[in-house]
MILOFI-239033 format. One record per residue: residue in one letter; chain; x, y, z of N, C-alpha, C in turn. Coordinates in Angstrom, 3 decimals, always signed. Layout:
  minu  padren     neast    nnorth       nup    caeast   canorth      caup     ceast    cnorth       cup
     A       A         X         Y         Z         X         Y         Z         X         Y         Z
...
end
This chain:
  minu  padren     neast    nnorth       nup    caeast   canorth      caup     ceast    cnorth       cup
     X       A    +0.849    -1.184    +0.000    +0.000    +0.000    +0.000    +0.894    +1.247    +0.000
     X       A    +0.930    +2.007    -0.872    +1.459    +3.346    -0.943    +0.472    +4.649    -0.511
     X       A    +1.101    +5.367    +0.234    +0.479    +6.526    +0.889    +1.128    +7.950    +0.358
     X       A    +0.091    +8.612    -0.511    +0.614   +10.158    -1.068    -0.321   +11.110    -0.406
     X       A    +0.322   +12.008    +0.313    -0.253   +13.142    +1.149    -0.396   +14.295    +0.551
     X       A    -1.467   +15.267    +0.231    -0.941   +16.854    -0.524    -1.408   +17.511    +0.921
     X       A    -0.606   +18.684    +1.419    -0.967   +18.864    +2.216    -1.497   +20.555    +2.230
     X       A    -2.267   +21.006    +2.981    -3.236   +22.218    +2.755    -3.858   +22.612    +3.886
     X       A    -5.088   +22.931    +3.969    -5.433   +23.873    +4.670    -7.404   +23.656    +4.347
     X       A    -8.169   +23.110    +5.342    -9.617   +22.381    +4.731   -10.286   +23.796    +4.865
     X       A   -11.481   +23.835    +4.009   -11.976   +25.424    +4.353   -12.344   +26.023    +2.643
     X       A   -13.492   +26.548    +2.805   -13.265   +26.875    +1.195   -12.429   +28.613    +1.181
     X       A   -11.944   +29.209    +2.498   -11.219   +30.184    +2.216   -10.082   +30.232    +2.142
     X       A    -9.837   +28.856    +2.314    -8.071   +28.666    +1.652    -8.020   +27.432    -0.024
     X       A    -9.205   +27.718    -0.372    -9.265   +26.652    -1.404    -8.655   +27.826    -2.636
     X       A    -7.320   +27.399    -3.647    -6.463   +27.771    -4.388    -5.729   +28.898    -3.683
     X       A    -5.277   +28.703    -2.522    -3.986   +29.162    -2.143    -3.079   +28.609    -2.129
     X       A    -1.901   +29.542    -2.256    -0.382   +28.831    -2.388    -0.392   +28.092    -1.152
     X       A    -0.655   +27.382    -0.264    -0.471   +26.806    +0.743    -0.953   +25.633    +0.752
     X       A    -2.092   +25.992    -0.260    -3.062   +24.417    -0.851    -2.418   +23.359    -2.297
     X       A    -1.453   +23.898    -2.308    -1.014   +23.417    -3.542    -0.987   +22.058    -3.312
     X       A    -0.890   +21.150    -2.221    -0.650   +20.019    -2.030    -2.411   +19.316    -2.353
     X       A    -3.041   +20.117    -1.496    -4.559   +19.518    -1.952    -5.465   +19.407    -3.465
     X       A    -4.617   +21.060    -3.843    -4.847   +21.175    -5.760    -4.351   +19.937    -6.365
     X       A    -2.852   +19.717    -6.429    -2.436   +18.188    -6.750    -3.375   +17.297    -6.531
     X       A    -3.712   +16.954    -5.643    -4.655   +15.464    -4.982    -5.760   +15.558    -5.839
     X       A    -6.322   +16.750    -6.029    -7.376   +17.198    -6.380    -7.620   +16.511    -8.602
     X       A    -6.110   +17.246    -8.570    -6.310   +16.701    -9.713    -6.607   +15.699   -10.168
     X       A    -5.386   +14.896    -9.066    -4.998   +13.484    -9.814    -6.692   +12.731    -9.685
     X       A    -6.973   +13.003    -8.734    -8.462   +12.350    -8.313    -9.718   +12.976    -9.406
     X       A    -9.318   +13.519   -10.442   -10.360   +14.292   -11.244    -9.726   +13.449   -12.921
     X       A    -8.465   +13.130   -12.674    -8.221   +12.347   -13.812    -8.581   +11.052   -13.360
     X       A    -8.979   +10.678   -12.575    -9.476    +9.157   -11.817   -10.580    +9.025   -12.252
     X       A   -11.428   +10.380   -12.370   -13.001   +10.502   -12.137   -13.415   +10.066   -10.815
     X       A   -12.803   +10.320   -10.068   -13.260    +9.493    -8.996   -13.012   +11.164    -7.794
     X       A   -13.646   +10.534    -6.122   -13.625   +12.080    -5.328   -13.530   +11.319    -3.877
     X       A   -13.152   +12.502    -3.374   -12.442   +12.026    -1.751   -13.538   +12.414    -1.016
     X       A   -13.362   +11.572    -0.484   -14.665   +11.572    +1.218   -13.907   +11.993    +1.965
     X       A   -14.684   +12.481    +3.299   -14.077   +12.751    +4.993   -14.583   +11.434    +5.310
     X       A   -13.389   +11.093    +6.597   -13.147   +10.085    +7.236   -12.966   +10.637    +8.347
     X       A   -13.306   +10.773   +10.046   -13.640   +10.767   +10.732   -12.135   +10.369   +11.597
     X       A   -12.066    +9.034   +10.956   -11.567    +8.233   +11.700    -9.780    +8.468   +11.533
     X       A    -9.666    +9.619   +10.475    -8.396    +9.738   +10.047    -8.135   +11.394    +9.873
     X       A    -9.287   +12.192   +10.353    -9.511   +13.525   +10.193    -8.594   +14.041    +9.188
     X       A    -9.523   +13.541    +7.953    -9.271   +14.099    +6.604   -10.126   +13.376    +5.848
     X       A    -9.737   +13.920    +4.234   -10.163   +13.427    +3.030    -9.690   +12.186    +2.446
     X       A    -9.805   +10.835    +2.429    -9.104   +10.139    +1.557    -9.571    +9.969    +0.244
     X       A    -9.325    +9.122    -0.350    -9.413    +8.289    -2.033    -8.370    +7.251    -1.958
     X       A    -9.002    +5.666    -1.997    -8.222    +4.692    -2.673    -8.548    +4.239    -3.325
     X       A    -7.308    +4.093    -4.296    -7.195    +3.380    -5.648    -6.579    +2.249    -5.662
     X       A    -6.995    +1.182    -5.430    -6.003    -0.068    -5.559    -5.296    -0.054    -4.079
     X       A    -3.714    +0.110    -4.485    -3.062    +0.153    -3.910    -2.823    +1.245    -3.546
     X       A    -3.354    +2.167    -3.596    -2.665    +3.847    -3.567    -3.828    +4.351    -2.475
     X       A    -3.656    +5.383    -1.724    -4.542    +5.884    -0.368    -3.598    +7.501    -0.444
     X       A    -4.917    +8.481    -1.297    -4.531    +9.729    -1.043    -4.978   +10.144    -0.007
     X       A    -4.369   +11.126    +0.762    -4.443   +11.696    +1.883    -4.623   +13.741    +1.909
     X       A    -5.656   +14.000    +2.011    -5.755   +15.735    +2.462    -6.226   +15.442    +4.061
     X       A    -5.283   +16.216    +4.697    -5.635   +15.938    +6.188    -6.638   +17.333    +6.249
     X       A    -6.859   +17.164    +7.178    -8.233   +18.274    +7.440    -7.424   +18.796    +9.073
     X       A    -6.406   +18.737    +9.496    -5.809   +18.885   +10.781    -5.211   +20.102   +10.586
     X       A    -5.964   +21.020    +9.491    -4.950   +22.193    +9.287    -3.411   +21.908    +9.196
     X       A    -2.229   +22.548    +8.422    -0.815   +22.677    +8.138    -0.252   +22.479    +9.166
     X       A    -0.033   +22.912   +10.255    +0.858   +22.590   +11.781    +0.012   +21.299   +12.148
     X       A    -0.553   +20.718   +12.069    -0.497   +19.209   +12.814    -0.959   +18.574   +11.719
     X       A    -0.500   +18.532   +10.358    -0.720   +17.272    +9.188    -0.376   +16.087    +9.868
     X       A    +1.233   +16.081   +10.329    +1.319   +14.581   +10.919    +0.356   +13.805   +11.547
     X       A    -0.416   +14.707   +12.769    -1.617   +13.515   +13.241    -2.695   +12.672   +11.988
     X       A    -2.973   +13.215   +11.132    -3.334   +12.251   +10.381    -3.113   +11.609    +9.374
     X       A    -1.869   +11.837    +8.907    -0.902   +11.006    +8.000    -0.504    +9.725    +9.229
     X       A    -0.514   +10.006   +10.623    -0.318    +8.827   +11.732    -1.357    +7.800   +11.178
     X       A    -2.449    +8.353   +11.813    -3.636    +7.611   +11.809    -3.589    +6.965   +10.393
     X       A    -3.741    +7.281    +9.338    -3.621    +6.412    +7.972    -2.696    +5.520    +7.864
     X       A    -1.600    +6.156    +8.585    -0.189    +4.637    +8.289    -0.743    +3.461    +9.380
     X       A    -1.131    +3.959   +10.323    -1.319    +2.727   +11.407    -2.278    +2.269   +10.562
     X       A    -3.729    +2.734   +10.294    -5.021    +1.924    +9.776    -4.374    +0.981    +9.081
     X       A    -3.910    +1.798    +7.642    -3.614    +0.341    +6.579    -2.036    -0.121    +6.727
     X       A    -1.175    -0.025    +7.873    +0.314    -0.578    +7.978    +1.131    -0.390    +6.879
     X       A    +0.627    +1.171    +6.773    +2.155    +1.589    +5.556    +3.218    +2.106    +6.162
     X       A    +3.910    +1.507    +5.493    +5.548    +1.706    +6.157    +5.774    +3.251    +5.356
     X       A    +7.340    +3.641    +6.371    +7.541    +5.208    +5.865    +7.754    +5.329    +4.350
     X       A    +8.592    +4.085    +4.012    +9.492    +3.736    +2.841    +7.977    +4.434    +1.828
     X       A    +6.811    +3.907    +1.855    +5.649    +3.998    +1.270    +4.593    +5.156    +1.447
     X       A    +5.323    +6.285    +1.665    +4.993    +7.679    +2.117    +5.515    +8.949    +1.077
     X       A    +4.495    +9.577    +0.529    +5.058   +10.565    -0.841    +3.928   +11.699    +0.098
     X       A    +4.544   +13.082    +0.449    +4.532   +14.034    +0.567    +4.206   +15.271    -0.591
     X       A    +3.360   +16.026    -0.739    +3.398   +16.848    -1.141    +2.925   +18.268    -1.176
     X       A    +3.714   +19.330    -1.308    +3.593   +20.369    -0.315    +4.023   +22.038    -0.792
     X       A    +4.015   +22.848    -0.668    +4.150   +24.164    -1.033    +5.855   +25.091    -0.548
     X       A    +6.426   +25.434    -1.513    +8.122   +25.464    -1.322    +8.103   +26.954    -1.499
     X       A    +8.536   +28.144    -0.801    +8.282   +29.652    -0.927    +9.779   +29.933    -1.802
     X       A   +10.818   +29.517    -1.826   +11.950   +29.301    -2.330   +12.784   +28.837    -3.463
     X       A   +11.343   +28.194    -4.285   +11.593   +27.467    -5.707   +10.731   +28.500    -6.320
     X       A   +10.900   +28.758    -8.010   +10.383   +29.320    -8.500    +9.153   +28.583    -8.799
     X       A    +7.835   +29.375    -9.443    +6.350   +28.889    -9.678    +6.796   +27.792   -10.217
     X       A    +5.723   +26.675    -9.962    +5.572   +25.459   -10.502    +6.988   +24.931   -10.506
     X       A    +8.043   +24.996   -10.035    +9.083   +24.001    -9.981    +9.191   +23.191    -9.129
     X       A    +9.344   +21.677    -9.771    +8.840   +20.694    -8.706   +10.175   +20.325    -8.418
     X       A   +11.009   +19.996    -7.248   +11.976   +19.120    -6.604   +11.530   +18.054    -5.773
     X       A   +11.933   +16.910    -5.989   +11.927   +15.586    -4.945   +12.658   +15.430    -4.411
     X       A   +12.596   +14.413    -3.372   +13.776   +14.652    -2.029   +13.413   +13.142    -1.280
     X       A   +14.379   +12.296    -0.815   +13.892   +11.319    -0.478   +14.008   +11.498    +0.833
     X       A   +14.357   +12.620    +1.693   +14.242   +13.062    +3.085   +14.860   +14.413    +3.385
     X       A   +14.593   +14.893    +4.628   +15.242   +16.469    +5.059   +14.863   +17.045    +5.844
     X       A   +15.009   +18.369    +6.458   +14.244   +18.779    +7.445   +13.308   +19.464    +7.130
     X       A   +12.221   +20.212    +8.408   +11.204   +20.950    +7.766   +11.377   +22.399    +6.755
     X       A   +12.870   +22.900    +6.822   +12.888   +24.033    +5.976   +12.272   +25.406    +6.156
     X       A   +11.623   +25.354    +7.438   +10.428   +26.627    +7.831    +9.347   +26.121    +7.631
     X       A    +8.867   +24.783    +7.123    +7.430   +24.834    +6.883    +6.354   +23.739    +8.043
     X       A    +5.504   +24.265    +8.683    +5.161   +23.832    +9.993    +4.508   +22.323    +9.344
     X       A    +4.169   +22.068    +8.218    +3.261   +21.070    +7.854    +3.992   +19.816    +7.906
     X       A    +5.550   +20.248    +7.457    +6.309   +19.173    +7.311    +6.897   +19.232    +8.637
     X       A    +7.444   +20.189    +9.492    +7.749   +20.238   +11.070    +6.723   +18.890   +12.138
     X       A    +5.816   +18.780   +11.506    +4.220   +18.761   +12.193    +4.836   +16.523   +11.758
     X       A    +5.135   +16.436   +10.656    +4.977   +14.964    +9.588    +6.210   +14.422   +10.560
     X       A    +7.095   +15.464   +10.443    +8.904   +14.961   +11.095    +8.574   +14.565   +12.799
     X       A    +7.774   +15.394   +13.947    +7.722   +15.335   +14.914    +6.894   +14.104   +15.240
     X       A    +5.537   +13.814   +14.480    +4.662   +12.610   +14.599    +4.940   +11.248   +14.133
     X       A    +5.891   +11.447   +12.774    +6.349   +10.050   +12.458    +7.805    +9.811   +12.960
     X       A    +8.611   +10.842   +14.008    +9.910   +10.384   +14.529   +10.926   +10.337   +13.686
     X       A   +10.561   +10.766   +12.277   +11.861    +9.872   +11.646   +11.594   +11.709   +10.596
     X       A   +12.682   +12.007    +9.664   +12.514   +13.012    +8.389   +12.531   +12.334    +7.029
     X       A   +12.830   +10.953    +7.406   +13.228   +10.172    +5.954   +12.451    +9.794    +5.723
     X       A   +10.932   +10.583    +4.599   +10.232   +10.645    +3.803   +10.013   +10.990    +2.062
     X       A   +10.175   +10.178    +1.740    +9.425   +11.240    +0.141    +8.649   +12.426    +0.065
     X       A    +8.985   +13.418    -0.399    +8.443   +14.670    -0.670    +8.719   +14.948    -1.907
     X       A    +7.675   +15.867    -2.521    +7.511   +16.769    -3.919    +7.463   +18.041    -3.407
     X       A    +8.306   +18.747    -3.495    +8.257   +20.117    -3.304    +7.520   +21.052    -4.079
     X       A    +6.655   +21.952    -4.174    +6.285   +22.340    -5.175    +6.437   +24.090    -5.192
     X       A    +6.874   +24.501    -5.986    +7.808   +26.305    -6.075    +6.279   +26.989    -6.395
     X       A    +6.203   +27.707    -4.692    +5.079   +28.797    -5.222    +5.691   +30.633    -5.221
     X       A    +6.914   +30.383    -5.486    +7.492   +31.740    -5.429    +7.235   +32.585    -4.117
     X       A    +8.182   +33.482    -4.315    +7.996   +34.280    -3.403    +7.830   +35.773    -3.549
     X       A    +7.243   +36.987    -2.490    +7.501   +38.091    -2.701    +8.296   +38.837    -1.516
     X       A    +9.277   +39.599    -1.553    +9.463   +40.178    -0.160    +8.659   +41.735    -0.240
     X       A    +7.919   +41.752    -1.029    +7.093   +42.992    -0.289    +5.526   +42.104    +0.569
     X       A    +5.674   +41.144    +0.787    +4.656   +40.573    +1.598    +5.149   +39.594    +2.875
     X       A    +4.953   +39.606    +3.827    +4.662   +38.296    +4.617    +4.502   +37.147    +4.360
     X       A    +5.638   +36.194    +5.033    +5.735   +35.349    +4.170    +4.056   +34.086    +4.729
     X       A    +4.087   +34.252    +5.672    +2.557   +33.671    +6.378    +1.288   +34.167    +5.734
     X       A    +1.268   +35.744    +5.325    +0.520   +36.171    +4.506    +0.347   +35.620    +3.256
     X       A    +1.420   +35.624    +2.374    +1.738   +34.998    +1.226    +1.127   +34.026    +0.720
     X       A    +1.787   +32.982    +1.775    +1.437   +31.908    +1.168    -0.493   +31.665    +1.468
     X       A    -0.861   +32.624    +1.885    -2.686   +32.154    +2.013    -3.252   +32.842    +1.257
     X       A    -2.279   +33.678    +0.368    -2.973   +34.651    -1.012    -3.066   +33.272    -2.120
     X       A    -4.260   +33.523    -2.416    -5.118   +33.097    -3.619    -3.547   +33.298    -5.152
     X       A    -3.959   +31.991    -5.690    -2.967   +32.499    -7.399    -4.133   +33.262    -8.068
     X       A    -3.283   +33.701    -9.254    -3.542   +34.743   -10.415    -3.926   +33.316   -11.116
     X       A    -4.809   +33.772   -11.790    -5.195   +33.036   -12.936    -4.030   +32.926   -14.129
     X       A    -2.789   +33.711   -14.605    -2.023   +33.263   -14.863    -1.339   +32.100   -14.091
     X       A    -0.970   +32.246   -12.974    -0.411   +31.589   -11.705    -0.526   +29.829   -12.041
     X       A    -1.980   +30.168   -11.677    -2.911   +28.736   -12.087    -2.441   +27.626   -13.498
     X       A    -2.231   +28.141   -14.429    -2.261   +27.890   -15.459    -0.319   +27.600   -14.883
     X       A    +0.147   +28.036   -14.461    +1.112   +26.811   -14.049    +1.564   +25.993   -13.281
     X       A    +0.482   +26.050   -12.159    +0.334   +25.354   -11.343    -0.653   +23.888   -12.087
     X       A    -0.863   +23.656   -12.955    -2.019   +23.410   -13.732    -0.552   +22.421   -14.306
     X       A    -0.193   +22.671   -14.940    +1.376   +22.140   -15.495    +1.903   +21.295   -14.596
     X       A    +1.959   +21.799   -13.472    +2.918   +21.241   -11.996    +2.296   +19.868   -11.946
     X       A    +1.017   +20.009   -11.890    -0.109   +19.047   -11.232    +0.102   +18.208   -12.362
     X       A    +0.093   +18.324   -13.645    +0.053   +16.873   -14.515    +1.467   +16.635   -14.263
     X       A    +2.426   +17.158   -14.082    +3.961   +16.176   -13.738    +3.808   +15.340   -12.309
     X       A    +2.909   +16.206   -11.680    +3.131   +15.149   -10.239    +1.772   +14.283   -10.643
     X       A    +0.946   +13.876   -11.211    +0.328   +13.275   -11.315    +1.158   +11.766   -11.920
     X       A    +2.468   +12.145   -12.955    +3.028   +11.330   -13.430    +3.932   +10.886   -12.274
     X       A    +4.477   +11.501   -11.274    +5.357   +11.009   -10.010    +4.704    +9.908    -9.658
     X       A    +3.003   +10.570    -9.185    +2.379    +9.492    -8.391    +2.183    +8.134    -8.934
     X       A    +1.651    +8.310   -10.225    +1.975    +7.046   -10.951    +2.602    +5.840   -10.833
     X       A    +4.333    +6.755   -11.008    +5.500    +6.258   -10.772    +5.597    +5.631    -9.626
     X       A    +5.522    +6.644    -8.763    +5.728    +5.928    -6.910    +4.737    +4.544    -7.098
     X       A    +3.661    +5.189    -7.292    +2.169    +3.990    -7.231    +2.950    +2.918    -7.679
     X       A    +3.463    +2.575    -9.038    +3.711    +1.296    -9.016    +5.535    +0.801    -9.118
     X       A    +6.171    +1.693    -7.818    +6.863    +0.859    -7.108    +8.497    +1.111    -8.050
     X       A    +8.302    +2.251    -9.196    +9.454    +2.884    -9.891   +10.508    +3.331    -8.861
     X       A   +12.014    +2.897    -8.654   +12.831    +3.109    -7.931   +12.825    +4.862    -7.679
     X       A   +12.720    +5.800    -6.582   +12.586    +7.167    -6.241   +13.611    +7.808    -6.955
     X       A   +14.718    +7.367    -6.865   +15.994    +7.935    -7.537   +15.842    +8.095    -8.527
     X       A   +15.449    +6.888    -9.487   +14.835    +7.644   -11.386   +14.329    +8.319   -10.957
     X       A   +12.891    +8.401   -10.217   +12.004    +9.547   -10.552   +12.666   +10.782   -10.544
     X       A   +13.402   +10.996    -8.998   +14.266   +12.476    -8.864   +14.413   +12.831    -9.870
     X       A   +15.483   +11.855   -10.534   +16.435   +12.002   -11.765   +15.743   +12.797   -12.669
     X       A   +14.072   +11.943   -13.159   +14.016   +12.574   -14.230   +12.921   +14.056   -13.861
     X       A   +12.438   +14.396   -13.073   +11.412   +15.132   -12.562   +12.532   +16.443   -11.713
     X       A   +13.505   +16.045   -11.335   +14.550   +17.462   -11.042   +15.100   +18.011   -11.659
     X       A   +15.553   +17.726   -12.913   +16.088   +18.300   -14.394   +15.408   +19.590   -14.424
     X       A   +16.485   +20.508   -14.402   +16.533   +21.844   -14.579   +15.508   +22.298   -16.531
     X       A   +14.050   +22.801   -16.728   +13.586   +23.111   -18.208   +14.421   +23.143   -18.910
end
């Protein structure tokens, strides 16, 4: 069983913020499925499984994602090895995706929140570049809504990580993927 997390912020006043980029992803891939995520109670969030695959939008708000990325690994006994992250990077340019097969949180409380609950940092993550501005806050920032240009490459982002998940899904060694998904345009 493989476990891919986008992680965000539940609420329709953070729905297409840079902070949601992890849930936009999920969102997609689950719209090329035709298929849609329920709340679960029991895992306080959204899932969708496919087969072998169990997407994850936690509903625990960004600072405590880990509690329910917990609860999902215990339910179905996925190991870390079987854990893909994905999440919002203020430091990469728009839509640039980097993978990482572990690291620390970097400033970002969602992944602070994943590192403290699962004990360990050695996770799969997709980073995803929502730029930055320094005439704004960076807490501010990231809960501003994209530009409809914006979108349209975030829109881009989402069909490459749709092809990651794929990949991960059926068990493609992480290192190709890096390989071919970190390549500089």
């Amino acid at each position: 069983m493989k476990l891919v997390v986008g992680l965000g912020n539940p609420g329709k006043q953070y729905e297409q913020t840079k902070h949601n980029i992890g849930f936009m992803c999920l969102d997609y891939y689950a719209n090329q499925a035709k298929e849609s995520f329920k709340f679960e109670r029991k895992f306080n969030g959204e899932t969708l499984k496919l087969g072998n695959l169990v997407l994850l939008k936690p509903h625990t708000f960004m600072n405590l994602s880990g509690e329910s990325i917990r609860l999902v690994m215990n339910y179905y006994d996925i190991d870390i090895d079987d854990v893909l992250v994905i999440y919002d990077d203020l430091d990469l340019p728009l839509g640039k995706l980097r993978l990482r097969e572990q690291g620390g949180p970097g400033g970002h409380n969602g992944i602070k929140s994943i590192i403290e609950q699962l004990k360990t940092n050695d996770f799969k993550r997709v980073r995803v570049g929502i730029d930055s501005n320094p005439m704004i806050e960076a807490k501010d920032y990231v809960l501003g809504r994209f530009t409809k240009d914006e979108l349209d490459v975030i829109v881009s982002s989402a069909k490459q990580i749709y092809q990651v998940i794929n990949e991960f899904k059926d068990n493609q060694e992480f290192t190709l993927i890096m390989n071919e998904y970190n390549k500089s345009p």
